[in-house]
MIZA-124520 format. One record per residue (C-alpha): residue in one letter; residue number from 1; x, z, y; chain. Coordinates in pm, 1 decimal. Each point is the difference from the previous one (the first is absolute). Layout:
N
NODE   aa     i          x          z          y   ch
NODE    A   NUM          X          Z          Y    A
...
//
This chain:
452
NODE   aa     i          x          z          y   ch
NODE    X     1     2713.1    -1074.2     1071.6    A
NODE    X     2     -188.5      314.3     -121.8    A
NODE    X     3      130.1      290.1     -183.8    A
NODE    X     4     -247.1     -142.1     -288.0    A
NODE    X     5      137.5     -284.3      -72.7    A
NODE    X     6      336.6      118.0       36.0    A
NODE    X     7     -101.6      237.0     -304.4    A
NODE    X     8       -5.9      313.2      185.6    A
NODE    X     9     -415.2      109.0      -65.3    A
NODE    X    10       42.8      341.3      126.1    A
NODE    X    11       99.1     -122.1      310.3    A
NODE    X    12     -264.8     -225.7       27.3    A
NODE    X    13     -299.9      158.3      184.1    A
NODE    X    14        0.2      258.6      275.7    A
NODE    X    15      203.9      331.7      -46.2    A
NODE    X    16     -366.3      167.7       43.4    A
NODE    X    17     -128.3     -206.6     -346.3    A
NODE    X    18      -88.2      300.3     -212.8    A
NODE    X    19      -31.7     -136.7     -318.7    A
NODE    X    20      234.3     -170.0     -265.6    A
NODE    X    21      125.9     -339.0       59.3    A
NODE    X    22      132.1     -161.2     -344.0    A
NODE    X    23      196.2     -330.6      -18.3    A
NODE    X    24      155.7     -202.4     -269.6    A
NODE    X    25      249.9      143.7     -256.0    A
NODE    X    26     -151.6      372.3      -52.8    A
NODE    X    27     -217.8       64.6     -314.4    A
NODE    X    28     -264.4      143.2      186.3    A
NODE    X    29      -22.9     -329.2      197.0    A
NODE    X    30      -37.0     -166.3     -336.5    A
NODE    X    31     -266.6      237.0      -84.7    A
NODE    X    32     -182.8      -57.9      334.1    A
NODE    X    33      -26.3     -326.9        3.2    A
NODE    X    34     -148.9      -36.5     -332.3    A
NODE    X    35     -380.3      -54.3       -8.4    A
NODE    X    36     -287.4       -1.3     -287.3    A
NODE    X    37       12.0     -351.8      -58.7    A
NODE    X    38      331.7      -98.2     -180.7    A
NODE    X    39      -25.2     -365.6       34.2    A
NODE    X    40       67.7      102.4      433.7    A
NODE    X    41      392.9       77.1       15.8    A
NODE    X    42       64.5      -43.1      379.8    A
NODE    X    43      305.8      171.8      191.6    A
NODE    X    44     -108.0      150.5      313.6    A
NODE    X    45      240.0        7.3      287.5    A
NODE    X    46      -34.3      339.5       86.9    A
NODE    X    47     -288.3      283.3     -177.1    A
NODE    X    48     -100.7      239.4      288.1    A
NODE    X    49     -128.9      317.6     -183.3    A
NODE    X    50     -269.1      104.0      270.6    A
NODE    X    51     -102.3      336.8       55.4    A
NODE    X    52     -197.6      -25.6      336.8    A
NODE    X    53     -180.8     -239.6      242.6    A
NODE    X    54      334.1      -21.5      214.9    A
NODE    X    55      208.9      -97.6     -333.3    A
NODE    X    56     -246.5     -258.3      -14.1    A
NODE    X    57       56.2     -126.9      351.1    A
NODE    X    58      316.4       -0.5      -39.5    A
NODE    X    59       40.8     -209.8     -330.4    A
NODE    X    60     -241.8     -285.3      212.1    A
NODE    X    61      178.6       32.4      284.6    A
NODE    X    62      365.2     -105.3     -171.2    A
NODE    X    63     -153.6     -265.3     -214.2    A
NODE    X    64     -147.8     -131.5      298.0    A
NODE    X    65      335.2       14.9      213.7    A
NODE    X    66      185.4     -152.6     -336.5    A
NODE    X    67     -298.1     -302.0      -89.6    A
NODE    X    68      -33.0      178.6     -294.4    A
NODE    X    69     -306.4       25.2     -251.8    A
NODE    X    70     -195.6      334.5        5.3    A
NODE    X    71     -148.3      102.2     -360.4    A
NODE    X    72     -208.1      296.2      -90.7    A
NODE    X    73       24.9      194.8     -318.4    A
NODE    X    74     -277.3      290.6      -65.0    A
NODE    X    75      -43.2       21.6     -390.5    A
NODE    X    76      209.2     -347.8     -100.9    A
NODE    X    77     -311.0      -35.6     -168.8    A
NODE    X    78      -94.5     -361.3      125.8    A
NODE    X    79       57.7     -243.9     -287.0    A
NODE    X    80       55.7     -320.6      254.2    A
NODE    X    81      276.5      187.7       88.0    A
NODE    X    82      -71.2       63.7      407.8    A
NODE    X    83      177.7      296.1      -11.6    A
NODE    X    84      336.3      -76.7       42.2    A
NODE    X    85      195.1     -327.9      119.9    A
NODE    X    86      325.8     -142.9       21.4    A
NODE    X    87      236.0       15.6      281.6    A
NODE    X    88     -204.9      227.9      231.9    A
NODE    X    89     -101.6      384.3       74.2    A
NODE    X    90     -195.8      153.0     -296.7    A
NODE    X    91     -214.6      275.3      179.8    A
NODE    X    92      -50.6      268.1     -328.7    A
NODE    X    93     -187.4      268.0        6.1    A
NODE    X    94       52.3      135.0     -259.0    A
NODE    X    95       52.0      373.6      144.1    A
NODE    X    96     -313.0       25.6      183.2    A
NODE    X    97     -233.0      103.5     -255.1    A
NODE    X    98     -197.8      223.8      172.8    A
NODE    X    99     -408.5       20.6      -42.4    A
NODE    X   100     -122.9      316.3      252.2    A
NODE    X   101     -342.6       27.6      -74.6    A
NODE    X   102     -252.9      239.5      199.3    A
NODE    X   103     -266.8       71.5     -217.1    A
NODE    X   104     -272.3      174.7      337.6    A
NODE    X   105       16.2     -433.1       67.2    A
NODE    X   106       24.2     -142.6     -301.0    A
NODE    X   107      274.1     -227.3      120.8    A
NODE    X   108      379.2      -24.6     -133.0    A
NODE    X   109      296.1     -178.9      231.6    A
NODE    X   110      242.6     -144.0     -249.2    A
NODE    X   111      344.2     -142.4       54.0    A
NODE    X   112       63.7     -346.8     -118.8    A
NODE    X   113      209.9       62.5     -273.7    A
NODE    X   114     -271.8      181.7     -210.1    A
NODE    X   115      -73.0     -114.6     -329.1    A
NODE    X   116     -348.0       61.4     -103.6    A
NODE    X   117      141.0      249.6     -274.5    A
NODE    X   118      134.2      222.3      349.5    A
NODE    X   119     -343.0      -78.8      172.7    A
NODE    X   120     -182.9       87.3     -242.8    A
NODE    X   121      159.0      302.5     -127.5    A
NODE    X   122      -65.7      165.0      383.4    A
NODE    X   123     -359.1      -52.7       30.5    A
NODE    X   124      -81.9       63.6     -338.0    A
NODE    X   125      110.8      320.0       55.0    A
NODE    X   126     -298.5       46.9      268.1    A
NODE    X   127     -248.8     -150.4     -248.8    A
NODE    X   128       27.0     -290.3      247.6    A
NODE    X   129       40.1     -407.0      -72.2    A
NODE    X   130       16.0     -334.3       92.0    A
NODE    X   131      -14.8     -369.0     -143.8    A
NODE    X   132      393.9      -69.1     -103.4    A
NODE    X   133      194.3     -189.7     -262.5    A
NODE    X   134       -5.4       53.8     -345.5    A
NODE    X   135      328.8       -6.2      -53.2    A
NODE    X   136      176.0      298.0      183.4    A
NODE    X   137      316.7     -142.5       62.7    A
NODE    X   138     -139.0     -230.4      214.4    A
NODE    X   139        4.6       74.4      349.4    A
NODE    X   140     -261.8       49.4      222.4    A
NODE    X   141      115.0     -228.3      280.6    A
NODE    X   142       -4.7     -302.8     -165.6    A
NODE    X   143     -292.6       43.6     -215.4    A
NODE    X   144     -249.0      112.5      330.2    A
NODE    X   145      195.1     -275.4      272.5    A
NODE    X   146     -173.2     -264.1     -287.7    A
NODE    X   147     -288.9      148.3      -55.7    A
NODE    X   148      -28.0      296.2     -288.0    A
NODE    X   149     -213.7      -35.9     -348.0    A
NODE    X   150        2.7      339.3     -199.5    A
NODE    X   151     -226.3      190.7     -248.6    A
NODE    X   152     -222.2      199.1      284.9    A
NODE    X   153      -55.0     -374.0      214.3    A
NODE    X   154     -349.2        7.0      -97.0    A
NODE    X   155      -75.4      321.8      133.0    A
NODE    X   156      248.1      -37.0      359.7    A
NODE    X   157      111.7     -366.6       27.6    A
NODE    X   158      340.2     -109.6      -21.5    A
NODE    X   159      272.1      208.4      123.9    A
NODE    X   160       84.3     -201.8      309.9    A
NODE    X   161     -474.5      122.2       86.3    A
NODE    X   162      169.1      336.7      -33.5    A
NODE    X   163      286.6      -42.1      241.0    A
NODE    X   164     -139.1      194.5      344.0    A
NODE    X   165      384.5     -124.6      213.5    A
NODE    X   166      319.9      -99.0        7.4    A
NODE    X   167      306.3       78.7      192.4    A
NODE    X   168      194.4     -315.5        1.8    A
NODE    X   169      343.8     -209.6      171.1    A
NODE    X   170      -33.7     -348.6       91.4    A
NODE    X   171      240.2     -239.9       -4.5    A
NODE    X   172       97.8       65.4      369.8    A
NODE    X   173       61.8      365.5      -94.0    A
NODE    X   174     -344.4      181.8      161.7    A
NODE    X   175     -180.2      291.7     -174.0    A
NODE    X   176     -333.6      -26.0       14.3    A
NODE    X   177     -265.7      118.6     -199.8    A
NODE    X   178     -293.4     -201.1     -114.2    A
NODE    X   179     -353.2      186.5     -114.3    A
NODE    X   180     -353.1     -122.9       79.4    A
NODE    X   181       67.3      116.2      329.1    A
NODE    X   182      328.9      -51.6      149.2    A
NODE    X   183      122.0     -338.3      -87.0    A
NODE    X   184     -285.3     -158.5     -216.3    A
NODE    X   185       94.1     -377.3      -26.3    A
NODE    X   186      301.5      158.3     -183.9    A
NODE    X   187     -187.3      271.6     -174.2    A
NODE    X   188     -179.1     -301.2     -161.2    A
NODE    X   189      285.7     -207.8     -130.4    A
NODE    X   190      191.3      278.6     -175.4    A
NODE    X   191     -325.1       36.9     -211.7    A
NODE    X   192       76.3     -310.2     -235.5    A
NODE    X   193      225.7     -191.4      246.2    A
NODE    X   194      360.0      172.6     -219.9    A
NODE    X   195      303.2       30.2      204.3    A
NODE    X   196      -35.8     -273.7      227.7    A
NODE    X   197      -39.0      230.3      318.2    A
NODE    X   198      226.6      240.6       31.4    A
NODE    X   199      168.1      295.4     -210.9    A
NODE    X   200     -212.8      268.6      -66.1    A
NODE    X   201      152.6      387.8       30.5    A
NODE    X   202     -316.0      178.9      -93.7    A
NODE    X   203     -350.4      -20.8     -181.5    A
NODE    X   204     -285.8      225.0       84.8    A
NODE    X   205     -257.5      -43.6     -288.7    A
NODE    X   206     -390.7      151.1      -59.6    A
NODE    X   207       18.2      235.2     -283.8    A
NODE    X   208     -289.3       63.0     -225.5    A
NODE    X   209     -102.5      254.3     -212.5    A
NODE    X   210      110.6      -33.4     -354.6    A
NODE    X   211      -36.7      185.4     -287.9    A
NODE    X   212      -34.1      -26.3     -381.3    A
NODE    X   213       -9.1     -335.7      -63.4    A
NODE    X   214     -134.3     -154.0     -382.6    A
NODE    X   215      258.0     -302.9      -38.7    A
NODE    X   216      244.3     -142.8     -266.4    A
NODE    X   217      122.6     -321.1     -184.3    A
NODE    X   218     -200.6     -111.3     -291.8    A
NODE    X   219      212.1     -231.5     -208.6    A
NODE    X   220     -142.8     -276.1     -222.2    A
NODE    X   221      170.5     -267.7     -280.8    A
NODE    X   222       47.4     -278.0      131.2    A
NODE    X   223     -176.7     -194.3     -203.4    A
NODE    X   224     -339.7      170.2      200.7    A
NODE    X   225      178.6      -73.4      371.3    A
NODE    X   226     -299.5     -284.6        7.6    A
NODE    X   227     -269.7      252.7      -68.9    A
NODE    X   228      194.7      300.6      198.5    A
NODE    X   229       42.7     -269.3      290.7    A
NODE    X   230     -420.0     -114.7       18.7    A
NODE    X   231      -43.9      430.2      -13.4    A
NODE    X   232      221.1       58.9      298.6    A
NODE    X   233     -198.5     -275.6      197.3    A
NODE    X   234     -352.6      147.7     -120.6    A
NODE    X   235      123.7      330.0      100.5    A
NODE    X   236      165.3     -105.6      343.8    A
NODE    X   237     -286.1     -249.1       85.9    A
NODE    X   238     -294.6      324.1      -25.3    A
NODE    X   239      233.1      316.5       26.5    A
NODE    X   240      -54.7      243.1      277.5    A
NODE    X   241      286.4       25.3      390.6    A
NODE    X   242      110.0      278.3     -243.5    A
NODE    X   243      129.8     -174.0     -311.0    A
NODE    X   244      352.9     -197.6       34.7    A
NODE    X   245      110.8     -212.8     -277.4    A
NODE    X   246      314.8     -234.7      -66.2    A
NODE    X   247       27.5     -214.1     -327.9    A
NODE    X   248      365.3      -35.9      -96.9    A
NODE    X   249      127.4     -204.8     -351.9    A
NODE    X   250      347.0      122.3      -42.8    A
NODE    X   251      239.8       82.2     -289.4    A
NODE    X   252       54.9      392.7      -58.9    A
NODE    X   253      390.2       64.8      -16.8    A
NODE    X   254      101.4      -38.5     -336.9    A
NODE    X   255     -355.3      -57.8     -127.7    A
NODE    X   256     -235.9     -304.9      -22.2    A
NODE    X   257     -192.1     -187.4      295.4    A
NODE    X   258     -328.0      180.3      111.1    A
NODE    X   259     -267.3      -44.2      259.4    A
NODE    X   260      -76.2      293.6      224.4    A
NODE    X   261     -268.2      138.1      187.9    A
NODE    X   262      119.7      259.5      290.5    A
NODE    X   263     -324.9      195.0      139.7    A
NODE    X   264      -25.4      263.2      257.1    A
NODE    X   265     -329.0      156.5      119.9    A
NODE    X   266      -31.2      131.0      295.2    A
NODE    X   267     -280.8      356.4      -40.3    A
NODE    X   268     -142.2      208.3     -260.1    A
NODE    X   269      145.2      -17.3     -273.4    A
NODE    X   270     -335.1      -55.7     -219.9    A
NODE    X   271      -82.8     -269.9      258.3    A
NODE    X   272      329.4     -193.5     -147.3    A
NODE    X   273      -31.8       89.3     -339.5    A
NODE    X   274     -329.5     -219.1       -1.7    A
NODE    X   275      164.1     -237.5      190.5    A
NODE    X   276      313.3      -65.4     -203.3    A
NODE    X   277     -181.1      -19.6     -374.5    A
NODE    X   278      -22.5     -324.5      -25.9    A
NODE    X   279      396.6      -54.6      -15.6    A
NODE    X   280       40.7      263.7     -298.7    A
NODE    X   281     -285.8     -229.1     -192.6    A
NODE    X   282      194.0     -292.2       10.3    A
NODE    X   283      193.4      -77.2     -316.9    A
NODE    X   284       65.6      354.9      -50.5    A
NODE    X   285      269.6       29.0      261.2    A
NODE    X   286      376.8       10.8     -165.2    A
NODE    X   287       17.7      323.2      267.5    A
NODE    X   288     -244.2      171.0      231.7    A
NODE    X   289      195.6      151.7      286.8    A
NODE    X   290     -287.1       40.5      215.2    A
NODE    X   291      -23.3      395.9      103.6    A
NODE    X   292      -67.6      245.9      322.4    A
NODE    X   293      342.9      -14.5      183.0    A
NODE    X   294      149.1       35.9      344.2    A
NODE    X   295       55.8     -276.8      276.7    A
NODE    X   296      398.4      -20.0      -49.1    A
NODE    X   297      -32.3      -20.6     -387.4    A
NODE    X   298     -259.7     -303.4       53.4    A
NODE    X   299      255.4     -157.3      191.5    A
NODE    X   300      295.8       97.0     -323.3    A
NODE    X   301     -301.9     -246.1     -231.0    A
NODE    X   302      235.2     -278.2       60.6    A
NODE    X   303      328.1      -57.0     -134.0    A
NODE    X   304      312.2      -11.1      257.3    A
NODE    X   305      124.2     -305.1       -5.4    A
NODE    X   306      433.2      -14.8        2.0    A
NODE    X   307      175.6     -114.2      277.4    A
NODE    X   308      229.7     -236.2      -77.4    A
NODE    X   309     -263.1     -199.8     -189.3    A
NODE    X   310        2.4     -357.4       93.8    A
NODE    X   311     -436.2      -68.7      151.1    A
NODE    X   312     -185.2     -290.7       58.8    A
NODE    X   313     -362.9       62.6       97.8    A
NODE    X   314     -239.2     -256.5       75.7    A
NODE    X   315     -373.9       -6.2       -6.7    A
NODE    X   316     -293.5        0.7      247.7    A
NODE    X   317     -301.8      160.0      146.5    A
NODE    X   318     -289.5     -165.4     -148.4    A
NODE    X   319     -391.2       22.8      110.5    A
NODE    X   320     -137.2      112.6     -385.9    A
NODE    X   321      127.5      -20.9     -372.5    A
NODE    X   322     -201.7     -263.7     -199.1    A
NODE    X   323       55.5      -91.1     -376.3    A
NODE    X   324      308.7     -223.3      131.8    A
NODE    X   325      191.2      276.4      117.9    A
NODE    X   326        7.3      254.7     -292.6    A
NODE    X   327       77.3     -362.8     -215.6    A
NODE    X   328      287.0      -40.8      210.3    A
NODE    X   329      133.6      326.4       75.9    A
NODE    X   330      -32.8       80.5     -367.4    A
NODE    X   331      194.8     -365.5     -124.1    A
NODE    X   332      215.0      120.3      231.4    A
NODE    X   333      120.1      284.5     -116.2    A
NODE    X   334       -1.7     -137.5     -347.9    A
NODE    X   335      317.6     -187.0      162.2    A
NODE    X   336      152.7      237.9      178.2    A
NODE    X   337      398.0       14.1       43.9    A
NODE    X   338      100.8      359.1       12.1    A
NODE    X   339      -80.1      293.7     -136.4    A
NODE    X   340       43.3      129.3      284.4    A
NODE    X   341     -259.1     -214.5      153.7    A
NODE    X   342     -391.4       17.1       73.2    A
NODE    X   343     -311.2     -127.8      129.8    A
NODE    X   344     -110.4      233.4      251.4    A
NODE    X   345     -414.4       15.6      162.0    A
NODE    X   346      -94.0      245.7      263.8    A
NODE    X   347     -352.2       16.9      106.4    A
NODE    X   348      -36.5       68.1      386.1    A
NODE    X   349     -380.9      155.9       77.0    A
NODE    X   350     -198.6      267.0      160.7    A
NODE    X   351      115.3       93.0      317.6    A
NODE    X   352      278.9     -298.0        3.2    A
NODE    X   353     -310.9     -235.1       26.2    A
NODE    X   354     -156.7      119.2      260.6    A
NODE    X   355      197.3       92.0      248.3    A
NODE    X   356     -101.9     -314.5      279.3    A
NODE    X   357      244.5     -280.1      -81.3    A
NODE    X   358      212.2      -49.5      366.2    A
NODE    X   359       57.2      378.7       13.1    A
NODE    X   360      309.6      -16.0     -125.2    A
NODE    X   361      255.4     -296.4     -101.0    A
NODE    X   362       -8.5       28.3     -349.6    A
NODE    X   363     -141.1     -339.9     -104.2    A
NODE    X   364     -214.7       45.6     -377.2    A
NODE    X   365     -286.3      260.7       50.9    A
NODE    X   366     -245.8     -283.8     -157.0    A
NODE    X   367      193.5      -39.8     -324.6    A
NODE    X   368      -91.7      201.7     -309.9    A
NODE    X   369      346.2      -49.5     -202.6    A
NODE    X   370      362.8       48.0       36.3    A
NODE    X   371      136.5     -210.9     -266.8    A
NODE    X   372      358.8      -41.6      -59.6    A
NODE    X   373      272.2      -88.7     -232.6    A
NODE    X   374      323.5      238.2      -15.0    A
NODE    X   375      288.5     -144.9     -130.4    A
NODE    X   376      235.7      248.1      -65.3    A
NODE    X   377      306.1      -37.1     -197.7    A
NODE    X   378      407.0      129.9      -38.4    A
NODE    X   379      155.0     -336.9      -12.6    A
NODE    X   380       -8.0     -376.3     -171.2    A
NODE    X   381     -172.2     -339.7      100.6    A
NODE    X   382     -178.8      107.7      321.0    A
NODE    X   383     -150.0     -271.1       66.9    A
NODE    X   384     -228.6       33.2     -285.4    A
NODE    X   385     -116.8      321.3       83.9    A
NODE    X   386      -52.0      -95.9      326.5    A
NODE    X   387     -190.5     -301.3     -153.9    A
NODE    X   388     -217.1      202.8     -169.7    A
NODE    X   389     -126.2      240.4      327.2    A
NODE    X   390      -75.4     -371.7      164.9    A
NODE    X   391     -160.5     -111.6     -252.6    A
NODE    X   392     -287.9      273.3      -42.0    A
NODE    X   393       11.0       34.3      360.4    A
NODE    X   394     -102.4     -365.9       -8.8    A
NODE    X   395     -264.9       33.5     -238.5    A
NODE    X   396     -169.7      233.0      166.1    A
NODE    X   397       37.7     -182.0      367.8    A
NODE    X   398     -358.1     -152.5       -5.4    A
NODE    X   399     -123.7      319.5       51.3    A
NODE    X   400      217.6      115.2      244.1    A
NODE    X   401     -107.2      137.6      379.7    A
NODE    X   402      450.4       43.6       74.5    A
NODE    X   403      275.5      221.0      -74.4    A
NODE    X   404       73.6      351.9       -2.8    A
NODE    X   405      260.1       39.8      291.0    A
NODE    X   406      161.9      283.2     -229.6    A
NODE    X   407       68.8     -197.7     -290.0    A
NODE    X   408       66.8     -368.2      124.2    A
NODE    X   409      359.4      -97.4     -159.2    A
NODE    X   410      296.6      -56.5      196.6    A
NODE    X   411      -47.1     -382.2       19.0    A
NODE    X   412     -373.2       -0.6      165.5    A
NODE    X   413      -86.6     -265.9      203.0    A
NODE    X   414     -104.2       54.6      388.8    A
NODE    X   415     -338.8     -191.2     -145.2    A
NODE    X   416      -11.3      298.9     -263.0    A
NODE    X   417       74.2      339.9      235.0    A
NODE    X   418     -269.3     -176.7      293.3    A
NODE    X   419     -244.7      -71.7     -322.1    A
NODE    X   420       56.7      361.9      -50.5    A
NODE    X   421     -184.6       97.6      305.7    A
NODE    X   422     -227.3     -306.0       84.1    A
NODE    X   423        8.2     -205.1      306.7    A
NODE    X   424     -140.3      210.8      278.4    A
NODE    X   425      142.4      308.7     -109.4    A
NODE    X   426      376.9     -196.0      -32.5    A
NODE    X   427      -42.6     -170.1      345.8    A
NODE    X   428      -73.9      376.1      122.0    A
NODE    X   429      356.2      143.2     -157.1    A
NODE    X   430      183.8     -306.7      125.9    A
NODE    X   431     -126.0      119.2      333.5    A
NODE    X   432      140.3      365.3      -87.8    A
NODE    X   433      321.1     -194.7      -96.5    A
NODE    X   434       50.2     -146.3      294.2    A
NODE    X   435      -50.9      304.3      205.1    A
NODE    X   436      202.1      248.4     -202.0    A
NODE    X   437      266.5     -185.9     -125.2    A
NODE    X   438       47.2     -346.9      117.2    A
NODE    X   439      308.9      -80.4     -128.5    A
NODE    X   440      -99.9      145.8     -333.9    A
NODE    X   441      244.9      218.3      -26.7    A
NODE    X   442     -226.1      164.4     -264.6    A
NODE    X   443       19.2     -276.7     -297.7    A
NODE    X   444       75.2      183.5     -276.4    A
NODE    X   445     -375.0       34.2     -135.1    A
NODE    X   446     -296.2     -243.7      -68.6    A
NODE    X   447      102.9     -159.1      319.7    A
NODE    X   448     -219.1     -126.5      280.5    A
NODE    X   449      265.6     -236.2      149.7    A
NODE    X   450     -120.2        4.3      423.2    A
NODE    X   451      166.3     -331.4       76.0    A
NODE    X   452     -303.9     -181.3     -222.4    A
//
């Protein structure tokens, strides 16, 4: 019997394990093994606090001598919950938070644990950028391994076009890195294909240069989210790679519901200012937060949202927004749940389009719309706020191309994560799967099961 499971975790791993190994009973366990989404309350077996490639080994290596799970937690920020499980090794990395960035190559190497906020923070520094979440507690892992949608897509594709290699261990153990060169059939299924493959240790990203940027949130009563919906899609549908937009309807914290317009241009600043006057002729706007700013404040322009807050998200890629939609995301909202809750439309463009469509294994380069219900809430009759997320996401599901890997919900179907990529691009992962980790030892994501 193992030192584990005779309750002895720091006796668990090798003596050489240089990081902090956490089991049940200790409040920073507690801590650890919490994640965003507070509907996931799973009790890992043992939480091995990396802090190197070897640590990393080492945690696969025991849970593979003990038939024991293997999750991986980089931000916690996955709201199906994939970062953590129960009964197994938790692999956190939460102490390597490290983004090096060497400005003579415009590249940055960044450890998996980096939040966007930490990313972000480095290469701003050098006037330097890339596509990333926009929400900067969300960690970078997660967010590129599915693909990547941000405010500065249309200018550089998603973040996982941006990734140049990773350094990764496979379920047997092996380091190897993966670029366009050195192990390409790999290389290609960490660009979309989410955690299936391996455990990724490192990031190397293209940086761009980035300076003043003219962005902002311009806020609008609900009663015009109709009217400020039909704007967004006349200004996403003829916009310039430059412009990024998302449409949110939400309700402001201890205010009334609103519909929102989030804009960031991309160059001169008089270039953007003609760009982004139609949205402050609408209504008037209730607020005009449009203005020149810097990269990490563009990526502040959304709210944080708690941990701890139970999520439900649901929705769909879909191919273009006729009438239908804006009726139905708009009813929608007029039934939402939770304050806390929102419908949620990113447009993917520019650069995201045209990059060819088998370069990389993200599945939804076609579709024009990310549209998606977020049900959010502290605590009550889940069931109806989960209701409500399937319900829009159902409305919508005529126009649908598949799924966002990032956001499908806990309880996706296989049907739902392979309509996520498309046949030919699925069968190609479930090769990968088969070659890297057979006995899917890596299941704690969007999972491409290889025994199908």
């Amino acid at each position: 019997m193992s030192s584990l499971v005779q309750g002895e975790p720091q006796a668990a791993l090798p003596e050489g394990f240089r990081g902090e190994l956490l089991g049940p009973g200790s409040d920073a366990y507690e801590s650890a093994r919490r994640v965003f989404n507070g509907m996931i309350d799973r009790r890992p077996a043992l939480i091995a606090r990396c802090r190197g490639v070897s640590d990393v080994q080492a945690a696969i290596g025991y849970a593979r001598a003990n038939d024991l799970p293997v999750a991986v937690r980089g931000g916690g920020h996955n709201t199906a919950g994939h970062g953590t499980c129960d009964g197994g090794v938790l692999i956190d990395f939460s102490v390597m938070r490290t983004a090096r960035v060497d400005p003579a190559s415009r590249t940055v190497r960044a450890d998996p644990g980096c939040t966007w906020t930490d990313f972000d923070t480095e290469t701003s520094a050098h006037d330097l950028a890339t596509t990333g979440g926009t929400v900067g507690s969300t960690g970078i892992g997660g967010l590129t391994l599915g693909g990547g949608l941000g405010f500065l897509m249309g200018s550089f594709g998603l973040s996982c076009d941006n990734l140049l290699s990773v350094d990764l261990v496979t379920a047997e153990g092996d380091f190897v890195t993966a670029s366009g060169e050195l192990n390409s059939d790999l290389f290609w299924g960490v660009r979309g294909g989410g955690g299936n493959f391996g455990v990724v240790t490192s990031f190397e990203y293209r940086l761009h240069p980035v300076g003043e940027l003219l962005a902002g949130l311009v806020i609008y009563p609900i009663e015009a989210a109709r009217a400020a919906l039909e704007l967004f899609r006349d200004v996403t549908s003829s916009g310039p790679d430059e412009l990024s937009c998302a449409f949110a309807m939400i309700t402001v914290p201890d205010g009334p519901p609103v519909a929102v317009i989030a804009a960031c241009f991309n160059g001169p600043i008089e270039d953007g200012e003609r760009l982004v006057a139609p949205l402050r002729r609408l209504g008037p706007p209730m607020d005009d937060g449009i203005r020149p700013m810097r990269y990490p404040e563009v990526q502040r322009l959304f709210a944080e949202i708690p941990f701890g807050l139970q999520n439900y998200w649901k929705g769909h890629f879909i191919r273009e927004m006729p009438d239908d939609v804006i009726d139905a995301s708009v009813r929608s909202f007029e039934g939402v749940t939770s304050a806390h809750s929102a419908i949620l439309i990113e447009a993917p463009h520019g650069a995201v389009r045209r990059i060819p469509d088998g370069e990389t294994a993200f599945g939804q380069r076609a579709a024009r719309y990310n549209a998606s219900a977020l049900a959010i809430w502290e605590d009550g009759d889940q069931a109806r706020h989960v209701r409500w997320s399937r319900e829009y996401a159902d409305a919508v599901a005529r126009y649908a191309s598949g799924g966002y890997i990032n956001y499908l919900a806990a309880d996706a179907s296989a049907d739902e994560v392979a309509g996520a990529y498309g046949h030919e691009r699925y069968e190609r992962l479930l090769a990968l799967k088969r070659k890297y980790d057979p006995t899917n030892v890596f299941r704690f994501n969007q999972n491409i099961d290889p025994t199908e």
